[in-house]
MDAnalysis code that builds the backbone (N, CA, C; Angstrom):
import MDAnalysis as mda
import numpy as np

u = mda.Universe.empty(552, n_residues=184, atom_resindex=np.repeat(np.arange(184), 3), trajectory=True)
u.add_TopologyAttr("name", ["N", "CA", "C"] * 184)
u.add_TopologyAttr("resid", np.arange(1, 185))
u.add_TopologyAttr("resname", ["UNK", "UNK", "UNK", "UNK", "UNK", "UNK", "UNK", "UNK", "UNK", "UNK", "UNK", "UNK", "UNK", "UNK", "UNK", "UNK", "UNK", "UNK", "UNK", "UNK", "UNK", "UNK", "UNK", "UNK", "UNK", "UNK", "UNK", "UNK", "UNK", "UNK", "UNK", "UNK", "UNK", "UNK", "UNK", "UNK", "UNK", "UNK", "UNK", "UNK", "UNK", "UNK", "UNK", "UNK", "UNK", "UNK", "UNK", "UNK", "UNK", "UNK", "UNK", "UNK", "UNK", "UNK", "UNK", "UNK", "UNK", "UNK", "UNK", "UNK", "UNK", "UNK", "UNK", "UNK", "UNK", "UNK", "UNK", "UNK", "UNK", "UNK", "UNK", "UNK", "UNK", "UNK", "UNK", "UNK", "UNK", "UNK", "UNK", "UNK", "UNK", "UNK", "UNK", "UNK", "UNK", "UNK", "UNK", "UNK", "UNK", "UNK", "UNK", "UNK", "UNK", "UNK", "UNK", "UNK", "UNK", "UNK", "UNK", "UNK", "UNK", "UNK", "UNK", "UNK", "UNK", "UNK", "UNK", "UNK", "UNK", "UNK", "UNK", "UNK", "UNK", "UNK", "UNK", "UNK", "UNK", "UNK", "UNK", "UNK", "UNK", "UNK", "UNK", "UNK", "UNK", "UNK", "UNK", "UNK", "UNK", "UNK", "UNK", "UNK", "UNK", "UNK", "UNK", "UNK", "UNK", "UNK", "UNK", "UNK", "UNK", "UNK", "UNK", "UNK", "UNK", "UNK", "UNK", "UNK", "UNK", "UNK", "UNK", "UNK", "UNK", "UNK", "UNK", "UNK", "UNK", "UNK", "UNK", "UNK", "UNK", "UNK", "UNK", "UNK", "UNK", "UNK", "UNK", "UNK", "UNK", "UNK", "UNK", "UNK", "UNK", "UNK", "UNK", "UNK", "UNK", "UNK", "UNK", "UNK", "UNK", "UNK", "UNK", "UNK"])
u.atoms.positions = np.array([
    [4.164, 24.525, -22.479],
    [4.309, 23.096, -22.297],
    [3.017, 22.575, -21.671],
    [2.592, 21.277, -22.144],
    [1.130, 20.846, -21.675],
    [0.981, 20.141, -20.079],
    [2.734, 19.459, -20.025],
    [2.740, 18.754, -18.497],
    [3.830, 19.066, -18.316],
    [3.993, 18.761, -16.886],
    [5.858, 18.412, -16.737],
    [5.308, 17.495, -15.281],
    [6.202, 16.577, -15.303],
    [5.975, 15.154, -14.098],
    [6.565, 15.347, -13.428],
    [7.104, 15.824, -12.306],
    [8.507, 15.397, -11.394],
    [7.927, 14.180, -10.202],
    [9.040, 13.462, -10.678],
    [8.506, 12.305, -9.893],
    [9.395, 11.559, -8.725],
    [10.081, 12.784, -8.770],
    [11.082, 12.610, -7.665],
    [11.022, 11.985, -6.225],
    [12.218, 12.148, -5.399],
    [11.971, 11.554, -3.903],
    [11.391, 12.516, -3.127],
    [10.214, 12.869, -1.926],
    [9.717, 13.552, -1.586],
    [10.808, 13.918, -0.343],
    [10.377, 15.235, 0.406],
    [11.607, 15.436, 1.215],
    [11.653, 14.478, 2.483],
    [10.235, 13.940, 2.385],
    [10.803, 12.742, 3.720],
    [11.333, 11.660, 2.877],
    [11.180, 11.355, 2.299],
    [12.372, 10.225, 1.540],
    [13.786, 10.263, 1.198],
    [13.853, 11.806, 1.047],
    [15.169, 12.242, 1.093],
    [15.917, 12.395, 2.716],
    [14.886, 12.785, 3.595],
    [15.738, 12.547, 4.968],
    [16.161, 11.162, 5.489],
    [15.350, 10.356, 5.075],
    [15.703, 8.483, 5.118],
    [17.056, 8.344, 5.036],
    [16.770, 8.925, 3.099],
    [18.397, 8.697, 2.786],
    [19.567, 9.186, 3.381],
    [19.601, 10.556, 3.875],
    [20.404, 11.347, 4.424],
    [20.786, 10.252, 5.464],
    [19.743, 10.037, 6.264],
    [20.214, 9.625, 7.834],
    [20.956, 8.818, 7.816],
    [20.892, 7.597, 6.425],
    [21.617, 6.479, 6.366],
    [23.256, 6.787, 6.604],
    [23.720, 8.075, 6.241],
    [25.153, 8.359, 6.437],
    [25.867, 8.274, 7.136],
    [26.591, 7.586, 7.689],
    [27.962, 7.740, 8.928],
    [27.368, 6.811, 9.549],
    [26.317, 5.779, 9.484],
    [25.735, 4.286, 9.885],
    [26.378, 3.471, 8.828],
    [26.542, 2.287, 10.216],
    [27.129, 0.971, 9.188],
    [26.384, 0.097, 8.495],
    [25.888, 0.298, 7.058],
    [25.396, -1.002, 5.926],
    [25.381, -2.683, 6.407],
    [24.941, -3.117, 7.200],
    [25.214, -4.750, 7.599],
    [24.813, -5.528, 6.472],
    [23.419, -5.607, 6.182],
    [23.130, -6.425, 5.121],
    [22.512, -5.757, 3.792],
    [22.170, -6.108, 3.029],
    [21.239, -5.807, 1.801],
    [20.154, -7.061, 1.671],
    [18.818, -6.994, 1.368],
    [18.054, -8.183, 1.744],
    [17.597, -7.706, 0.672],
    [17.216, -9.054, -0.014],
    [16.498, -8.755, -1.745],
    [15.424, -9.757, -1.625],
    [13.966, -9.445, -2.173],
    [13.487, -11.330, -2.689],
    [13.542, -11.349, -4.407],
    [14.251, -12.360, -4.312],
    [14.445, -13.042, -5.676],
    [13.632, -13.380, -6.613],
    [13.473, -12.933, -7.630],
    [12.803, -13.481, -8.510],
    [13.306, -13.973, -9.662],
    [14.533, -13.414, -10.393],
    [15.186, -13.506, -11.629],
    [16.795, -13.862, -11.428],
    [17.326, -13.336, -12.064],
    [18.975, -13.689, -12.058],
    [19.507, -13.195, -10.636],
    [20.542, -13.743, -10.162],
    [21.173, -13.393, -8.744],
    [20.706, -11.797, -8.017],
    [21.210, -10.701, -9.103],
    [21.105, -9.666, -8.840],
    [19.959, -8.732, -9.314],
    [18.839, -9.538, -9.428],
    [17.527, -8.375, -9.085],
    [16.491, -9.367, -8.265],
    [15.601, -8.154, -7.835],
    [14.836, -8.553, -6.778],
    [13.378, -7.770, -7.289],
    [12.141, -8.450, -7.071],
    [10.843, -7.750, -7.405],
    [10.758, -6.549, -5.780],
    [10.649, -5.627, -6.501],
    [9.978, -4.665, -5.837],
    [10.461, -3.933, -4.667],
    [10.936, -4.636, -3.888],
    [11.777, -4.216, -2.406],
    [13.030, -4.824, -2.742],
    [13.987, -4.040, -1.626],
    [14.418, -4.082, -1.106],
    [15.358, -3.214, 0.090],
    [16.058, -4.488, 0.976],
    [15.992, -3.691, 2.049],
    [17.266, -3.465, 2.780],
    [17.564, -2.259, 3.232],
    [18.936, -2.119, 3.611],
    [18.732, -2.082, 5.154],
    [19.524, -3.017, 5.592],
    [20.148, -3.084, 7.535],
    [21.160, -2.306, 7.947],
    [20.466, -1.045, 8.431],
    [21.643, -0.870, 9.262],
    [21.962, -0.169, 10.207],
    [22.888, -0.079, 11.270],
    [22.835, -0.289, 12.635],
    [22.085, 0.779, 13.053],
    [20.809, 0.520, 13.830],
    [20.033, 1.356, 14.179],
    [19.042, 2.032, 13.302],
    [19.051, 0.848, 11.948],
    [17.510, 1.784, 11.023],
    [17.828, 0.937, 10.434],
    [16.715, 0.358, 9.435],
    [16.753, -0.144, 8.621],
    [16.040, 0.649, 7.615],
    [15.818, 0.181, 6.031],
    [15.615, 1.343, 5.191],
    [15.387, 0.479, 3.989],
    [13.602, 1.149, 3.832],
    [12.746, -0.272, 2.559],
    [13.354, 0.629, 1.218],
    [13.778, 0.504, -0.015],
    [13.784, 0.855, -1.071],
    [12.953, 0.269, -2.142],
    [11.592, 0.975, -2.708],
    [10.432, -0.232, -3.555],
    [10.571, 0.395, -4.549],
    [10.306, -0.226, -5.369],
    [9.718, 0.042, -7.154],
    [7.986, -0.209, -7.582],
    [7.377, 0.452, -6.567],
    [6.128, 0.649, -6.951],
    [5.168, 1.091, -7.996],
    [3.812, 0.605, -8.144],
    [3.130, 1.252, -9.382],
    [2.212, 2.162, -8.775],
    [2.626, 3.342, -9.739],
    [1.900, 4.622, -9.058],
    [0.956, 5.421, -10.161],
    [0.117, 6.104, -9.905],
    [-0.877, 6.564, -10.430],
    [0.023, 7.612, -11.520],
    [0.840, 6.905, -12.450],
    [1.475, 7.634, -13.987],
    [1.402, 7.012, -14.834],
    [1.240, 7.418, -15.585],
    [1.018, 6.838, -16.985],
    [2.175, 5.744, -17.493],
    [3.118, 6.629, -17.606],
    [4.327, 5.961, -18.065],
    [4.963, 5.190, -16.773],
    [5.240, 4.646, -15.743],
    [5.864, 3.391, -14.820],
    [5.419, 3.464, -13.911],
    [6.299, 2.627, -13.135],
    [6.207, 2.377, -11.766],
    [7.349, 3.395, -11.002],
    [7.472, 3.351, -9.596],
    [8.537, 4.585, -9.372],
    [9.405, 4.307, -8.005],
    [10.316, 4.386, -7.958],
    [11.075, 4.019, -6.927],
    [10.744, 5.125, -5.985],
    [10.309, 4.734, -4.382],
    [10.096, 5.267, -3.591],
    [11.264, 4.196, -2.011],
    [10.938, 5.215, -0.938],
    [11.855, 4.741, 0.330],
    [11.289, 4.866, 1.453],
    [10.859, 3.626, 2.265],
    [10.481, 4.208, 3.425],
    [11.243, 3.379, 4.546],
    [10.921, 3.715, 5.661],
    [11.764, 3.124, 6.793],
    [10.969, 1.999, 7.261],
    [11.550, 0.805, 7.344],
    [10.980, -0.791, 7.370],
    [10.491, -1.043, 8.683],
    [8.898, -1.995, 8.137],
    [8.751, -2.235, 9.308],
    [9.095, -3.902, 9.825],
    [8.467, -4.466, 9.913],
    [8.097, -6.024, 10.795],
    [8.220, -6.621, 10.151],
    [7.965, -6.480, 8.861],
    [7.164, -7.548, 7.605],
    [8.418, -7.809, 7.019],
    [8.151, -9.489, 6.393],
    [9.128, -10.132, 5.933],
    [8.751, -9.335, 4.222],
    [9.959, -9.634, 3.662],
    [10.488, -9.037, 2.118],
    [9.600, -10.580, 1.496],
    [8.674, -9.958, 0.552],
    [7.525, -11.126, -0.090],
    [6.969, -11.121, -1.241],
    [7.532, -11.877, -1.940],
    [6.863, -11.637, -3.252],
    [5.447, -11.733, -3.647],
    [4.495, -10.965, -4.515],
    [3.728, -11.386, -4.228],
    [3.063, -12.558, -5.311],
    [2.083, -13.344, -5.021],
    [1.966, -14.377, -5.668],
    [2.882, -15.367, -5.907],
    [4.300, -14.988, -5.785],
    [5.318, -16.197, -5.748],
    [5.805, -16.296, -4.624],
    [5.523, -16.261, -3.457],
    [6.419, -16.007, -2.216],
    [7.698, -15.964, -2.051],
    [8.475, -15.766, -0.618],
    [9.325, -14.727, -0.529],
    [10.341, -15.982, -0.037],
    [11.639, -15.751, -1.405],
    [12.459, -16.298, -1.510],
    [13.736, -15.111, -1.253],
    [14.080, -14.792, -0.378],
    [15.157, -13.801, -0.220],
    [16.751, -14.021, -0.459],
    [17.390, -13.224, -0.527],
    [18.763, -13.034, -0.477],
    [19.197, -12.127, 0.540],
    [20.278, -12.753, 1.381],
    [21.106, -11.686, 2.085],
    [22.885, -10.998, 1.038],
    [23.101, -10.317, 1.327],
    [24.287, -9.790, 1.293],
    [25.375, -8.711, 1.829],
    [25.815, -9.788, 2.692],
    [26.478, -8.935, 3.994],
    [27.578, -7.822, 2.771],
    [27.491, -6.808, 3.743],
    [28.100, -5.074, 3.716],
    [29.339, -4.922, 4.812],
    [28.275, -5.009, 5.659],
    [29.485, -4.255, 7.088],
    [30.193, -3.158, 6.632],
    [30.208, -2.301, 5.923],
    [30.574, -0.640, 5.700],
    [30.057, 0.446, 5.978],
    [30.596, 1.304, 6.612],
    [29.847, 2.959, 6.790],
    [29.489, 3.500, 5.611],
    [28.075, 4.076, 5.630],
    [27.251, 5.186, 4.220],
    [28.288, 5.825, 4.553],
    [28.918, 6.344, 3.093],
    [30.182, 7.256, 3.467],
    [28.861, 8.841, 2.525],
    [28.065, 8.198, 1.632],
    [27.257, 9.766, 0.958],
    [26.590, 8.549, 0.352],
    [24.873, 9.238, 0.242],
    [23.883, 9.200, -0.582],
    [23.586, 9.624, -1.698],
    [22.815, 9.780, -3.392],
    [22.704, 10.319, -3.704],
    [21.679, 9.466, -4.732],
    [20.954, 10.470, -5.600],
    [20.165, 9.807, -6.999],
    [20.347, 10.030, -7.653],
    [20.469, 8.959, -9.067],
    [20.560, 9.369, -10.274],
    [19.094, 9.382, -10.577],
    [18.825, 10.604, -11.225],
    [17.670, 11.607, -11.815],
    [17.582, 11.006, -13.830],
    [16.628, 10.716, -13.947],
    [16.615, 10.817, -15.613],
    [15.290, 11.907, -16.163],
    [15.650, 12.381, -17.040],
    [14.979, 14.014, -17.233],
    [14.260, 13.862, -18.658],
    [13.065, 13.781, -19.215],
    [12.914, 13.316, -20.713],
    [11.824, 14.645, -21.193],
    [12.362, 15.114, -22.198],
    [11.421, 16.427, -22.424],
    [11.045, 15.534, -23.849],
    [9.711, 15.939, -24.256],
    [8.771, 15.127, -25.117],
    [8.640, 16.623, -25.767],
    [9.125, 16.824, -27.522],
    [8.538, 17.535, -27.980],
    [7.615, 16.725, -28.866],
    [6.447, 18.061, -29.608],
    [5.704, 17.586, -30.528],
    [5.583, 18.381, -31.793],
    [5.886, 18.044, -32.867],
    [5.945, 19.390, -33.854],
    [6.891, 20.353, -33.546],
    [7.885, 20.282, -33.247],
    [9.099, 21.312, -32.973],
    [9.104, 21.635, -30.993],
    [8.221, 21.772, -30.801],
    [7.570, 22.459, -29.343],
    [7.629, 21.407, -28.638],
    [8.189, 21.976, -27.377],
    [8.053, 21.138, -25.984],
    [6.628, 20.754, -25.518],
    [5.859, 19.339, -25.644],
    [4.735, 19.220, -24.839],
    [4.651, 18.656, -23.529],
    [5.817, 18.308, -23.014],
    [5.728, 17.675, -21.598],
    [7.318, 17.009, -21.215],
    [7.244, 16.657, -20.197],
    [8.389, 16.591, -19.957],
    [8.086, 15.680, -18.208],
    [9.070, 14.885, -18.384],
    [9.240, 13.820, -17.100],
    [10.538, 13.955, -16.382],
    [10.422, 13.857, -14.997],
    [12.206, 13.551, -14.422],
    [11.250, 12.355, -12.968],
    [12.669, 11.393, -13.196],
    [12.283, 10.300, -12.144],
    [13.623, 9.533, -11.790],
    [13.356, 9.636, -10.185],
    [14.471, 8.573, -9.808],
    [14.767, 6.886, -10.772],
    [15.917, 7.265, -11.064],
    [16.606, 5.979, -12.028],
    [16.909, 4.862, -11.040],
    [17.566, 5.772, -9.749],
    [19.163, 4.941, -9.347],
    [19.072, 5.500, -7.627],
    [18.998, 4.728, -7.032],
    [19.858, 5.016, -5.900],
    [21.380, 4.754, -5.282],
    [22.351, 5.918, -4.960],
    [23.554, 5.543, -5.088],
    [24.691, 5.611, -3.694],
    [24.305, 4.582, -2.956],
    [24.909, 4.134, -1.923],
    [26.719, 4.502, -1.795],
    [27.037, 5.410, -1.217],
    [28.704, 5.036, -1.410],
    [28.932, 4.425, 0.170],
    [30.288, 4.021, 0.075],
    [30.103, 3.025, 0.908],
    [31.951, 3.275, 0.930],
    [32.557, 4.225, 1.035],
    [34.281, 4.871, 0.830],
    [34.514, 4.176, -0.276],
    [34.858, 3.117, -0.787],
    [36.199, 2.433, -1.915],
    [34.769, 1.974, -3.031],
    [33.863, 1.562, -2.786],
    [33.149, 1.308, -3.658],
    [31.845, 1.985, -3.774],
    [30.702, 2.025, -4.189],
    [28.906, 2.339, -4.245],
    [28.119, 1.102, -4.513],
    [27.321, 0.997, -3.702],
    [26.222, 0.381, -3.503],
    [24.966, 1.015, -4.675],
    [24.531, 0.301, -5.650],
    [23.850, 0.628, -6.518],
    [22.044, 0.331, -6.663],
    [21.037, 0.898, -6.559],
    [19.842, -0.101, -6.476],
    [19.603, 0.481, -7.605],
    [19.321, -0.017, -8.851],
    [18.588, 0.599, -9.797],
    [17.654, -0.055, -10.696],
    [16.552, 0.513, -10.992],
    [15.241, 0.346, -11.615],
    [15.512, -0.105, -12.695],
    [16.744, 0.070, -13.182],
    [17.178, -0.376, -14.827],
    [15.993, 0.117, -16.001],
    [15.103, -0.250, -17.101],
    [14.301, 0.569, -17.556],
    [13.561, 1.008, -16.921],
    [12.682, 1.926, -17.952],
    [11.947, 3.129, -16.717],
    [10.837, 1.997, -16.761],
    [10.172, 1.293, -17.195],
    [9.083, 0.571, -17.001],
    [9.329, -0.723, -16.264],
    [10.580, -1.348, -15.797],
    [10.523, -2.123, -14.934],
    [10.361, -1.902, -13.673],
    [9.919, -3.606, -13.309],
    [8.969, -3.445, -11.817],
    [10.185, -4.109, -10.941],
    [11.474, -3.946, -11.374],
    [12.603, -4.899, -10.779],
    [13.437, -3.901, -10.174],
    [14.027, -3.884, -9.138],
    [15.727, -3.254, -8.851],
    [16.548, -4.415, -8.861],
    [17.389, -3.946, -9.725],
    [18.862, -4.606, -9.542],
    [19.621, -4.353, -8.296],
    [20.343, -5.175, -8.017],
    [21.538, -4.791, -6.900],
    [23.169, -5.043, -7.508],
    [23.811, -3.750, -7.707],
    [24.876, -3.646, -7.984],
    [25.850, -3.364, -7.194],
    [27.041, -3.391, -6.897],
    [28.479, -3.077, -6.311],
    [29.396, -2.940, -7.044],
    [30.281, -1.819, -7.055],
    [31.604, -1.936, -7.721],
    [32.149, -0.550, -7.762],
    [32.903, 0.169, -8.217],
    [33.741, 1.639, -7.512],
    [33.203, 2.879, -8.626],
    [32.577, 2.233, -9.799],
    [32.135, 3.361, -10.363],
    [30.461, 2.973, -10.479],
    [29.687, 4.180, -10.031],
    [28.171, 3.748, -10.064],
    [27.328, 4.301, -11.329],
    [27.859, 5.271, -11.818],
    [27.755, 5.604, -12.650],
    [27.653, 4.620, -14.186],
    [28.727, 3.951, -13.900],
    [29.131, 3.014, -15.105],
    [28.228, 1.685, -15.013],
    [27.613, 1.383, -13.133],
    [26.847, 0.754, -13.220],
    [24.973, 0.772, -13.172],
    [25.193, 2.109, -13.269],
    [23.703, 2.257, -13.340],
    [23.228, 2.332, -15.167],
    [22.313, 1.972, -15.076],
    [21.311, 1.874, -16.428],
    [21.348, 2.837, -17.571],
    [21.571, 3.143, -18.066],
    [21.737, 4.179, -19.377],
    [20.527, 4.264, -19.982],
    [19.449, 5.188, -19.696],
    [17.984, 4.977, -20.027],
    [17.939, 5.727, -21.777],
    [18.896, 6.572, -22.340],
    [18.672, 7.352, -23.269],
    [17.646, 6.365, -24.434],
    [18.456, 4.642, -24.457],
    [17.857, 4.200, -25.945],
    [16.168, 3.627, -25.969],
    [16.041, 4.492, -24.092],
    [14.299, 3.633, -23.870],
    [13.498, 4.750, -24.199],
    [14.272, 5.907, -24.712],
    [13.686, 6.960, -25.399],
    [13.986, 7.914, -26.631],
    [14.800, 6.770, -27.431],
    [15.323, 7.214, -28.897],
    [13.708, 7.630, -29.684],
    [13.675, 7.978, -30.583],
    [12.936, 8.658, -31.298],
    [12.695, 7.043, -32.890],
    [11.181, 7.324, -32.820],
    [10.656, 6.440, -33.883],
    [9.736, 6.886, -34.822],
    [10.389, 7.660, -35.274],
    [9.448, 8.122, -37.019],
    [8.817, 7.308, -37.381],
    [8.753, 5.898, -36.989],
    [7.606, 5.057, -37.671],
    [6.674, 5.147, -37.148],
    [6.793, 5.006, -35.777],
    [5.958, 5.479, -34.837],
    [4.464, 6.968, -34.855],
    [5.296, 7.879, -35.083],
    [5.291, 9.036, -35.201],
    [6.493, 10.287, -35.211],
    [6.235, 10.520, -36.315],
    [7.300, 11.444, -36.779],
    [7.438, 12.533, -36.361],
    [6.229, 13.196, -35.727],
    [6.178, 14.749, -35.331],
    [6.893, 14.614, -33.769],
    [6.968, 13.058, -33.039],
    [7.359, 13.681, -31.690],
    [8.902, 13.165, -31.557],
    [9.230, 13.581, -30.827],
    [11.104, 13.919, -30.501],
    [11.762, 13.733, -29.114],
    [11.957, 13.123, -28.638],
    [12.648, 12.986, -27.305],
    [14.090, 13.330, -27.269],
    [14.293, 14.190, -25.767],
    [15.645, 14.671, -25.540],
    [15.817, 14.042, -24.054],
    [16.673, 13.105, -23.952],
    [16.650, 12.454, -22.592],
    [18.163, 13.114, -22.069],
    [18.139, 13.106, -20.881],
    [19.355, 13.436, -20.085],
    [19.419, 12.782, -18.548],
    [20.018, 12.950, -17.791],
    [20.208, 12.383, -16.412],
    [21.390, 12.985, -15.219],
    [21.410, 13.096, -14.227],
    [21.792, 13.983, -13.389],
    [22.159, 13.574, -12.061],
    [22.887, 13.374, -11.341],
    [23.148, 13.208, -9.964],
    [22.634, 14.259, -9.217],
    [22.129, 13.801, -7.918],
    [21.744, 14.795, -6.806],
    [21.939, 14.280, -5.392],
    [23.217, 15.030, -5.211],
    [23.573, 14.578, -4.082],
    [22.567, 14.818, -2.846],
    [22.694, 13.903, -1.871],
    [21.762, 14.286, -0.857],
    [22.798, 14.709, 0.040],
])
């Protein structure tokens, strides 16, 4: 195989998430740019005793931008060039479990595997009766959505048709997409 990407959460991003557990969710803070429920680039979770940035940054890959997490500082949530029109949305629930949805895309060429990508899709907030959803929705958007509702699964993004296969395109290459939970 010529590459393989993992573009996963690093293990301090994964302890962020962890910590968020058995703390109470107060708000969700978004800045607005599009329909109610997405926000450019950040956003930010409150809660008691940490708060916790979730971004959709552009990072040195070819193919997107990549959801990364760090722990918030001072700075107001700001769009840039359009300034920072926010949303609150009160929570008040205990992280009951963390976890990511993973999307996995092996690129053959001529029969043969030449590379292969895996990248955080989804971050998946449970919260006991329902999940808290942030997700990137395609792999090339610079947006997270903010979702709620009891299955997260059903509300996170289904990336397979952003990597169906186009013989017009080129015929020799082949995509096999899949996706994966990982609990933290």
């Amino acid at each position: 195989m010529i590459g393989a990407a993992d573009k996963g959460l690093s293990p301090e991003e994964r302890s962020i998430l962890r910590d968020m557990v058995g703390r109470e969710l107060l708000t969700v803070d978004a800045a607005v740019v599009a329909r109610g429920d997405l926000s450019w680039n950040t956003v930010r979770l409150h809660l008691d005793g940490a708060d916790v940035d979730v971004d959709n940054r552009l990072a040195d890959i070819v193919v997107d931008g990549l959801l990364s997490v760090r722990r918030s500082s001072l700075e107001t949530l700001a769009l840039p060039d359009v300034g920072a029109d926010t949303t609150t949305r009160p929570v008040h629930k205990v992280v009951t479990g963390v976890s990511v949805l993973v999307d996995d895309v092996s690129i053959h060429g001529g029969g043969t595997p030449v590379a292969s990508l895996s990248y955080p899709q989804a971050i998946l907030v449970g919260l006991g009766d329902e999940c808290l959803v942030l997700d990137k929705e395609t792999w090339f958007s610079e947006m997270i959505a903010v979702k709620a509702g009891p299955d997260p699964l059903a509300l996170a993004y289904d990336g397979a048709a952003d990597w169906e296969d186009d013989p017009d395109e080129d015929p020799t290459t082949h995509y096999e997409f899949s996706s994966h939970v990982e609990e933290l």
